[in-house]
C-alpha positions in Angstrom: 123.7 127.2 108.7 119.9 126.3 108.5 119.0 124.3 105.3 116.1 126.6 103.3 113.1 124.0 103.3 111.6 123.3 99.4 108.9 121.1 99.2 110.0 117.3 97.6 107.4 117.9 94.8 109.4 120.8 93.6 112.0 118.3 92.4 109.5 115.9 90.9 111.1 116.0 87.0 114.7 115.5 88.7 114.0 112.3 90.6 112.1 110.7 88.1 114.9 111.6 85.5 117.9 110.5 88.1 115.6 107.2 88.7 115.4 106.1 85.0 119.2 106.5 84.8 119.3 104.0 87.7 120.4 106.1 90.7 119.1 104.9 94.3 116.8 106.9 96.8 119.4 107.6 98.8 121.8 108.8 96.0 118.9 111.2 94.9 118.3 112.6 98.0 122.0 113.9 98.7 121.6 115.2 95.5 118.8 116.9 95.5 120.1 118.5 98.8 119.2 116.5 101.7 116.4 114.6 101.2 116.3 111.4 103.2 116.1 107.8 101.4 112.8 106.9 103.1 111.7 110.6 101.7 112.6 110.3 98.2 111.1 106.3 97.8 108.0 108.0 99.4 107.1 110.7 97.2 107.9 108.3 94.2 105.4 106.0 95.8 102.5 108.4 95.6 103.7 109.5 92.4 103.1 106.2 91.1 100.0 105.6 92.9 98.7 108.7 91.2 99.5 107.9 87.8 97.7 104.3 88.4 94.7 105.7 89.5 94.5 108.7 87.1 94.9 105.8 84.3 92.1 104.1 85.6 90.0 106.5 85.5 89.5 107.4 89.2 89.6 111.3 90.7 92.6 111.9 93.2 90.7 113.3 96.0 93.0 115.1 98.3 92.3 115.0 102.4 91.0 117.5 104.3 88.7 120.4 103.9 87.3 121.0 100.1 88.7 123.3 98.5 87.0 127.0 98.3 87.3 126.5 94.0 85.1 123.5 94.2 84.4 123.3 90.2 87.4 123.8 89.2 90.1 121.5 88.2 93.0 120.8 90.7 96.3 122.1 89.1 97.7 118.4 88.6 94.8 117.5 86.5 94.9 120.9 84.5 98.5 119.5 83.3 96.8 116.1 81.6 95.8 116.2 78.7 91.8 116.5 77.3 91.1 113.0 77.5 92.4 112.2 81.3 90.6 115.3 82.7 87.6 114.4 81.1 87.7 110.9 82.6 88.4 113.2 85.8 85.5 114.8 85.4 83.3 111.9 84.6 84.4 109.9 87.9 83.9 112.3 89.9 80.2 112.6 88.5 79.9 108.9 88.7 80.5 109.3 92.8 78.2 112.4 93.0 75.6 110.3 91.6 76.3 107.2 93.7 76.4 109.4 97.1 72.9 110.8 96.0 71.4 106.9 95.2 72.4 105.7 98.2 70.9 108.7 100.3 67.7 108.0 98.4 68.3 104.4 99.0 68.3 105.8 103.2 65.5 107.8 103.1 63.4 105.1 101.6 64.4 102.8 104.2 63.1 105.6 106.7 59.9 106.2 105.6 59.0 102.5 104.9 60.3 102.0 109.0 58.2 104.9 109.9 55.3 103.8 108.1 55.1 107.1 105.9 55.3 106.7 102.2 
């Protein structure tokens, strides 16, 4: 019989509960129902690297095509509290603002090259 795929995410409260009571990857994946050991110390991986960079104060920005709901908060963030999505927001302002001075920053190159002011 074919195993039902669920996404790894699904599980994310169980393996971080199993990991803090000291069980391995590989222990948490036959748990969880056939999750590889590679699989499991993956997704804690980004997990981590999520939480680092959320603390810092940097946007998660996922790959790929934008998202049609541009303005609106990614579901991850809308679980934070006040304080993180406004540093969220803020970050992501700060780059918007960065993109735009170094394309004025281009286009003032251009001119001055082209001899038009």
């Amino acid at each position: 019989m074919a195993k039902v795929y669920t996404h790894i995410c699904q599980h994310e409260k169980e393996i971080l509960e199993m990991k803090k009571e000291g069980f391995n990857y590989k222990e948490i994946g036959e748990r969880l129902g056939g999750y590889t050991r590679k699989q499991v110390k993956k997704f804690v991986e980004r997990y981590n690297k999520k939480k680092r960079e959320l603390a810092k104060g940097k946007p998660v920005r996922r790959r790929g095509r934008p998202s049609k709901h541009e303005g609106e908060l990614p579901p991850s963030i809308q679980k934070l509290d006040k304080l993180s999505q406004m540093r969220y927001v803020m970050a992501s302002k700060d780059r918007y603002i960065k993109r735009l001075e170094m394309e004025l920053e281009l286009m003032r190159d251009f001119l001055l090259l082209t001899e038009r002011k």
